[in-house]
C-alpha positions as a Markdown table, in Angstrom:
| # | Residue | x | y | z |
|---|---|---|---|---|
| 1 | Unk | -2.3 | -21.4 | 27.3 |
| 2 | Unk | -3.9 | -18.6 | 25.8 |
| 3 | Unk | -1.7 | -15.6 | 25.5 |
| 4 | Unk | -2.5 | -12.1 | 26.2 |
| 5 | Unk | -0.4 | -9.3 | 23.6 |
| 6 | Unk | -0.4 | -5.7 | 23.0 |
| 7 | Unk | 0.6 | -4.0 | 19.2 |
| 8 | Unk | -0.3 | -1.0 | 17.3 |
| 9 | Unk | -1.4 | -1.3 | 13.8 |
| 10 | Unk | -3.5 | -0.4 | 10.9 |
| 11 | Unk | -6.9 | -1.9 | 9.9 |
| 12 | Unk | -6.6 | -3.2 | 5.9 |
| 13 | Unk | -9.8 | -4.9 | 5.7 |
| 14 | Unk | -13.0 | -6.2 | 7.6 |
| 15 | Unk | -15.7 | -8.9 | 6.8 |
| 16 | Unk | -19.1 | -10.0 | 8.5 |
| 17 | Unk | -18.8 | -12.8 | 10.9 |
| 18 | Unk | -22.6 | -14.2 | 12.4 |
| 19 | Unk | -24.9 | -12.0 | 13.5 |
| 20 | Unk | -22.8 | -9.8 | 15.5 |
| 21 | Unk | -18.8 | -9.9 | 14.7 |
| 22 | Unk | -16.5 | -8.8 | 12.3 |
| 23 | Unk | -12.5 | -10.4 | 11.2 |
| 24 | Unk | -10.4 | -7.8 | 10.9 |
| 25 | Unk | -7.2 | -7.4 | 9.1 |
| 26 | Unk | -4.8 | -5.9 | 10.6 |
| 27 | Unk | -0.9 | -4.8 | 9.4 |
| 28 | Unk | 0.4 | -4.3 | 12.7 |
| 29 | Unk | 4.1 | -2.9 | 14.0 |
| 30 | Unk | 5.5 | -6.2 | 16.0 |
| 31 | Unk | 3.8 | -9.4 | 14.1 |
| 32 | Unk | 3.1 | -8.3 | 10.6 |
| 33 | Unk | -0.3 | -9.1 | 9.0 |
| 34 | Unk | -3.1 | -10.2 | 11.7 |
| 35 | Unk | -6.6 | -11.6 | 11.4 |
| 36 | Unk | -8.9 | -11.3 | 14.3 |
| 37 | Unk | -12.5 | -11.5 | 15.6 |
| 38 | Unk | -13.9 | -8.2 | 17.2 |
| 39 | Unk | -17.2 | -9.7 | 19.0 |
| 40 | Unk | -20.0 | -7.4 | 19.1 |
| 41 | Unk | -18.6 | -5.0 | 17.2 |
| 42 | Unk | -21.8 | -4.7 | 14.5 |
| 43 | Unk | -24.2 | -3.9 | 17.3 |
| 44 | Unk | -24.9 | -0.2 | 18.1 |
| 45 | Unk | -23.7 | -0.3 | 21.7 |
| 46 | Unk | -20.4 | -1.6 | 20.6 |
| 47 | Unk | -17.7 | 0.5 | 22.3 |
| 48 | Unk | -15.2 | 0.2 | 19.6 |
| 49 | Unk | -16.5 | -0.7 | 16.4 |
| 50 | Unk | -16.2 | 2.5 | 14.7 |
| 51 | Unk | -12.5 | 2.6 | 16.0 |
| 52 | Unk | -11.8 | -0.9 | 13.6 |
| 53 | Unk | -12.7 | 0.3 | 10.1 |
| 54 | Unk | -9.9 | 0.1 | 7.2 |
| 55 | Unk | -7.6 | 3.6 | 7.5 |
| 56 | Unk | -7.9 | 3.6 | 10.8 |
| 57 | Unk | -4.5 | 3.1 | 13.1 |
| 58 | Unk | -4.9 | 1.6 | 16.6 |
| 59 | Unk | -3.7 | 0.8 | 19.4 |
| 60 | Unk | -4.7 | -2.8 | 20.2 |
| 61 | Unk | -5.2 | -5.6 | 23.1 |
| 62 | Unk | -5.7 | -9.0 | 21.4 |
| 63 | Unk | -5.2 | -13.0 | 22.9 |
| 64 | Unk | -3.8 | -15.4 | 20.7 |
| 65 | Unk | -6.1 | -17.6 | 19.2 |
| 66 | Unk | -5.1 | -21.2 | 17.5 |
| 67 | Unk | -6.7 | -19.4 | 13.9 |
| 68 | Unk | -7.7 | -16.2 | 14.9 |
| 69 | Unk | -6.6 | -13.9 | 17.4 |
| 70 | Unk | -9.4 | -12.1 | 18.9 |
| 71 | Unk | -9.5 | -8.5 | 19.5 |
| 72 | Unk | -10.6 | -7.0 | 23.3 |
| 73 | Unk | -9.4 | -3.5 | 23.2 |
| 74 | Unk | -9.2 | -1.8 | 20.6 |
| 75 | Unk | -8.0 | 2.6 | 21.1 |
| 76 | Unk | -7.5 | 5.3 | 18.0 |
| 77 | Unk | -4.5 | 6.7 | 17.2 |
| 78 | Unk | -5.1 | 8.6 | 14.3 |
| 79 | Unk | -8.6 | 7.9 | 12.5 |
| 80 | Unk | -7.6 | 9.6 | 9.4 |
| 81 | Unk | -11.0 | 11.9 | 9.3 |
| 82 | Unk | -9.4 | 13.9 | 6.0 |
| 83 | Unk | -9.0 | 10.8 | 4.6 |
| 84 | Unk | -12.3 | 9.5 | 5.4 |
| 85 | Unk | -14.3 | 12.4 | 4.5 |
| 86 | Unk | -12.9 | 13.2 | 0.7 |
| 87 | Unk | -13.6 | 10.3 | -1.8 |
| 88 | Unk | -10.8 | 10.9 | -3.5 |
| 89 | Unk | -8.4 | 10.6 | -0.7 |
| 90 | Unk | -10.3 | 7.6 | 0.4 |
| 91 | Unk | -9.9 | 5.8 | -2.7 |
| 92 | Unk | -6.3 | 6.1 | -3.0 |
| 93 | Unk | -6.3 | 5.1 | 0.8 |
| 94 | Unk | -8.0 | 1.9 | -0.7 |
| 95 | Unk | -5.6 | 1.2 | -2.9 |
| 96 | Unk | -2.5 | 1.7 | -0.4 |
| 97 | Unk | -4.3 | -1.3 | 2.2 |
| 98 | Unk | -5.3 | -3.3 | -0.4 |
| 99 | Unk | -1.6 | -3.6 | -2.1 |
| 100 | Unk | -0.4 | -4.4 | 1.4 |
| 101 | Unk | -3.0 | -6.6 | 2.3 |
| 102 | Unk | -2.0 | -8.8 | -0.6 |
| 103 | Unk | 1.7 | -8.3 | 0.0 |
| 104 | Unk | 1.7 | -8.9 | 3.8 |
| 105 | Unk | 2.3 | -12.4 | 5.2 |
| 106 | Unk | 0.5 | -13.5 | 8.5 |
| 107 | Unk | 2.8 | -13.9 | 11.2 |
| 108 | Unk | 5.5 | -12.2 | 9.3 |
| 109 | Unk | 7.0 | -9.1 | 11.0 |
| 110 | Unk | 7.3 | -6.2 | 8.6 |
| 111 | Unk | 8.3 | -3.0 | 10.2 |
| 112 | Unk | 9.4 | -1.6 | 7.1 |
| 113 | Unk | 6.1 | -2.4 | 5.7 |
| 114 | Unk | 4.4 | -1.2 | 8.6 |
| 115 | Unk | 6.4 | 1.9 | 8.6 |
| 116 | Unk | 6.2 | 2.7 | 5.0 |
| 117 | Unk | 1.9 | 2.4 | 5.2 |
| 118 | Unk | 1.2 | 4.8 | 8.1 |
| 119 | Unk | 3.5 | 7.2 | 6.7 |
| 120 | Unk | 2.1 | 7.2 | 3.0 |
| 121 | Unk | -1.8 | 7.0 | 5.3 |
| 122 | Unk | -0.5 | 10.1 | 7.2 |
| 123 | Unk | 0.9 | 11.9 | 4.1 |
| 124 | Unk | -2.7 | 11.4 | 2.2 |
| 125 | Unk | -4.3 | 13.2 | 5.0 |
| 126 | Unk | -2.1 | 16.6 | 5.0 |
| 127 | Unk | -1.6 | 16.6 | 1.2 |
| 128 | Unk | -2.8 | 14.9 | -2.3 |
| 129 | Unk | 0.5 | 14.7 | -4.8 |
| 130 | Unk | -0.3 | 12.5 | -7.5 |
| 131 | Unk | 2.9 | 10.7 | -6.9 |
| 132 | Unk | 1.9 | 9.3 | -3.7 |
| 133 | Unk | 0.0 | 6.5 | -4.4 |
| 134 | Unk | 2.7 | 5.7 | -7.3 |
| 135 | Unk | 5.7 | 6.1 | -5.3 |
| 136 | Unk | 3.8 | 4.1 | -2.7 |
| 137 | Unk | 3.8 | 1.1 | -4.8 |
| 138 | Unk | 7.4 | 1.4 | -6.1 |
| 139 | Unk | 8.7 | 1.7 | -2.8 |
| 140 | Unk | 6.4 | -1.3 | -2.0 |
| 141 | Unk | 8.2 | -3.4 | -4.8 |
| 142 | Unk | 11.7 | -2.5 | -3.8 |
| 143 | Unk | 10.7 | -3.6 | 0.0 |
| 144 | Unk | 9.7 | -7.3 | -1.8 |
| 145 | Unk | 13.0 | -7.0 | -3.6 |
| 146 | Unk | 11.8 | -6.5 | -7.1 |
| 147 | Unk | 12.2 | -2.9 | -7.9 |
| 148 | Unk | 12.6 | -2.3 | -11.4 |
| 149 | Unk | 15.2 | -1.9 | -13.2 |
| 150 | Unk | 16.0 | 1.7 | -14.2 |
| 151 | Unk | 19.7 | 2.4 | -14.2 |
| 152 | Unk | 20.4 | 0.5 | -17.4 |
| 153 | Unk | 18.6 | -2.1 | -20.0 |
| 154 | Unk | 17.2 | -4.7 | -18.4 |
| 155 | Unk | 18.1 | -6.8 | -21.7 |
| 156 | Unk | 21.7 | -6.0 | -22.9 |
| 157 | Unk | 22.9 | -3.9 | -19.8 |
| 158 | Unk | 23.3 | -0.5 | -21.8 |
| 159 | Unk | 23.0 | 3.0 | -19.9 |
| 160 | Unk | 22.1 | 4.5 | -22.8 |
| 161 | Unk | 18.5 | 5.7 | -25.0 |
| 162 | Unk | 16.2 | 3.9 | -22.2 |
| 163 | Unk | 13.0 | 4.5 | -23.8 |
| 164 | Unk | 10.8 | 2.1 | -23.3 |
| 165 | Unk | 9.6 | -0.4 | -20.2 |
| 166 | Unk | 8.9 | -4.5 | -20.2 |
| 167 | Unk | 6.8 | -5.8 | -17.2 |
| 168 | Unk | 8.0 | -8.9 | -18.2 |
| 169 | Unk | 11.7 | -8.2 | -18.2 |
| 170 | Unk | 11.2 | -6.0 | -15.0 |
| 171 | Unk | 12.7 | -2.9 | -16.1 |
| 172 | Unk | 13.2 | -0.5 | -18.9 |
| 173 | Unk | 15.0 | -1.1 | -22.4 |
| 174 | Unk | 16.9 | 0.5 | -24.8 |
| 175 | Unk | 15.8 | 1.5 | -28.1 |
| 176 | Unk | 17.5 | -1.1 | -29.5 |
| 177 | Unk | 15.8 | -4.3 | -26.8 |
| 178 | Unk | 12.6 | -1.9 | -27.5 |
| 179 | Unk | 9.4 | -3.6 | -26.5 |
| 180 | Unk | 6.4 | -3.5 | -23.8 |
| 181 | Unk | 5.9 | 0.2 | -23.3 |
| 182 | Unk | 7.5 | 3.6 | -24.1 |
| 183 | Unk | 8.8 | 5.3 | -21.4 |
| 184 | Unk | 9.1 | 9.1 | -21.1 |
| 185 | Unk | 12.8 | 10.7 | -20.1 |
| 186 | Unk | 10.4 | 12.4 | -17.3 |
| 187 | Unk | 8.9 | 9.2 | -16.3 |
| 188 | Unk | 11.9 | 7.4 | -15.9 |
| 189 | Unk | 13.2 | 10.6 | -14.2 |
| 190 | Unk | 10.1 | 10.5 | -11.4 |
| 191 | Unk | 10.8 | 6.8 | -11.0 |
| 192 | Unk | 14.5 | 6.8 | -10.4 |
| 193 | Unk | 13.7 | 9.6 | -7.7 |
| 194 | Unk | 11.6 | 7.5 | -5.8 |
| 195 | Unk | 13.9 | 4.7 | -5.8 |
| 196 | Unk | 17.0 | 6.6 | -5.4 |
| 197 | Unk | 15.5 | 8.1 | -1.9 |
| 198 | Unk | 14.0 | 11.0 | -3.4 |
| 199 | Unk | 10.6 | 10.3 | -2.5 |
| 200 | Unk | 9.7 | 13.7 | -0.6 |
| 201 | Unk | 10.8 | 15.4 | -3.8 |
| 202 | Unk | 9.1 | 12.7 | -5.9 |
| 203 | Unk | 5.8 | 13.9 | -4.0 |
| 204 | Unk | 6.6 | 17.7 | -4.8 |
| 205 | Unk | 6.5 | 17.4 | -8.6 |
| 206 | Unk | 2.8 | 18.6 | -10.0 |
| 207 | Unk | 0.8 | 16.5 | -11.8 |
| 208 | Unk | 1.5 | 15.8 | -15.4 |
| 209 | Unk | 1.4 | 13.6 | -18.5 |
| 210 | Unk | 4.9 | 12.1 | -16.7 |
| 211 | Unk | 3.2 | 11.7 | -13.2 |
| 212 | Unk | 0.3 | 9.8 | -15.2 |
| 213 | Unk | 2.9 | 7.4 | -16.9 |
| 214 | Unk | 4.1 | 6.5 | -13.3 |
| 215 | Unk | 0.9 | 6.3 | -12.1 |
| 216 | Unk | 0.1 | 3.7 | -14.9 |
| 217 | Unk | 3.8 | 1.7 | -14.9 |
| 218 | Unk | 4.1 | 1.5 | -10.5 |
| 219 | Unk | 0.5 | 0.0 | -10.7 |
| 220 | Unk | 1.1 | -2.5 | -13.3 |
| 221 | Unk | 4.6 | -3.6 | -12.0 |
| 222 | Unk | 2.5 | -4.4 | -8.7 |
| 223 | Unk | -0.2 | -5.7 | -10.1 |
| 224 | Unk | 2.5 | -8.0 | -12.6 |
| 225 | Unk | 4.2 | -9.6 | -9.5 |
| 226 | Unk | 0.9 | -10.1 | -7.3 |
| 227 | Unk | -0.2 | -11.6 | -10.6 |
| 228 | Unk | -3.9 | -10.1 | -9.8 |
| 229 | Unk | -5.7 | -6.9 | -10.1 |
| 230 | Unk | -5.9 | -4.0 | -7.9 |
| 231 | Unk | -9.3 | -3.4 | -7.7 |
| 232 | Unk | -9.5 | -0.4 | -5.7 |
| 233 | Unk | -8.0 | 1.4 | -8.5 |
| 234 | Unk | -11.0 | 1.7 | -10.3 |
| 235 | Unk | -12.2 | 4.0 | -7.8 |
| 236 | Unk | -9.0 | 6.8 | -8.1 |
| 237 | Unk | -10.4 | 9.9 | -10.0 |
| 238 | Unk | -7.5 | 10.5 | -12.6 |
| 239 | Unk | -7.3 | 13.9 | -14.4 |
């Protein structure tokens, strides 16, 4: 019996189907990561095409399919237009969806996830701190339960003279375990924020050679345990 469901979420990705359709992806509040057809949606006349494009958060009427679910109703909750109309913005939007996209399970719920994405999506449209696309992603590893390790070596266990950072190991390292990357006392700083619950304050900081180190060590953490690339990031403009 086919079922009829209800769910809110956002749109990570979208890909041609025939002539006509489009599969969507969709992170949404009650069933985690969903694929679905939107029929018709490519033609002109389609009533809500534009309303299923990635950034965009929905409200959505879907049936259950046996492979894909397919979508019948489809309203805007927030469509992100600051998002949408500054590049920049847009391409760090990119990046956000696609790091879920790959981190998202079908059928899994993930309200955290869910939570965590339209808040960084509705933080990018009032407001572009560099750390929010890097705090994004650390906060995205701790929910997977593999932040890194900040509060002491990752190799001996010492508190002390953490200077540099192994993707490998998963945290940073003493001088003494030293290798894989140095790591600013700012940088380590910014990071321990975000992971402490300091992620609002993270966000205030201005944008600086330590903000830059984050930026470089939260994407290639992520991109270490996906074990792929984030693409999208060649699109972010960095000072």
């Amino acid at each position: 019996m086919t079922m009829l469901y209800r769910d809110q979420g956002v749109v990570l990705r979208t890909h041609k189907l025939g002539e006509a359709d489009r599969i969507v992806s969709i992170l949404t509040r009650g069933r985690g990561k969903v694929r679905a057809v939107a029929k018709g949606v490519r033609k002109t006349k389609s009533k809500f095409g534009a309303r299923l494009e990635p950034t965009s958060h929905v409200a959505l009427q879907l049936y259950e399919g046996r492979q894909l679910d397919i979508v019948t109703q489809a309203e805007t909750i927030d469509h992100f237009p600051a998002i949408r109309e500054d590049l920049d913005r847009l391409a760090r939007a990119s990046a956000l969806l696609e790091a879920v996209d790959q981190v998202a399970r079908e059928g899994e719920r993930a309200p955290e996830l869910y939570k965590m994405l339209v808040g960084a999506l509705r933080t990018l449209a009032n407001r572009t701190d560099a750390m929010i696309v890097p705090g994004f992603f650390l906060k995205l590893l701790a929910v997977e339960g593999v932040a890194p390790m900040v509060d002491c070596c990752a190799s001996c266990g010492t508190t002390d003279n953490l200077s540099w950072f192994a993707f490998v190991e998963g945290g940073a390292l003493c001088q003494k375990c030293r290798r894989g990357t140095p790591l600013s006392p700012e940088a380590l700083r910014l990071v321990r924020m975000v992971l402490g619950g300091q992620l609002g304050a993270a966000l205030n900081e201005p944008a600086s050679t330590a903000t830059r180190e984050v930026d470089d060590l939260a994407a290639r953490a992520l991109e270490a345990h996906l074990e792929r690339r984030i693409r999208s990031l060649t699109l972010i403009e960095r000072p």
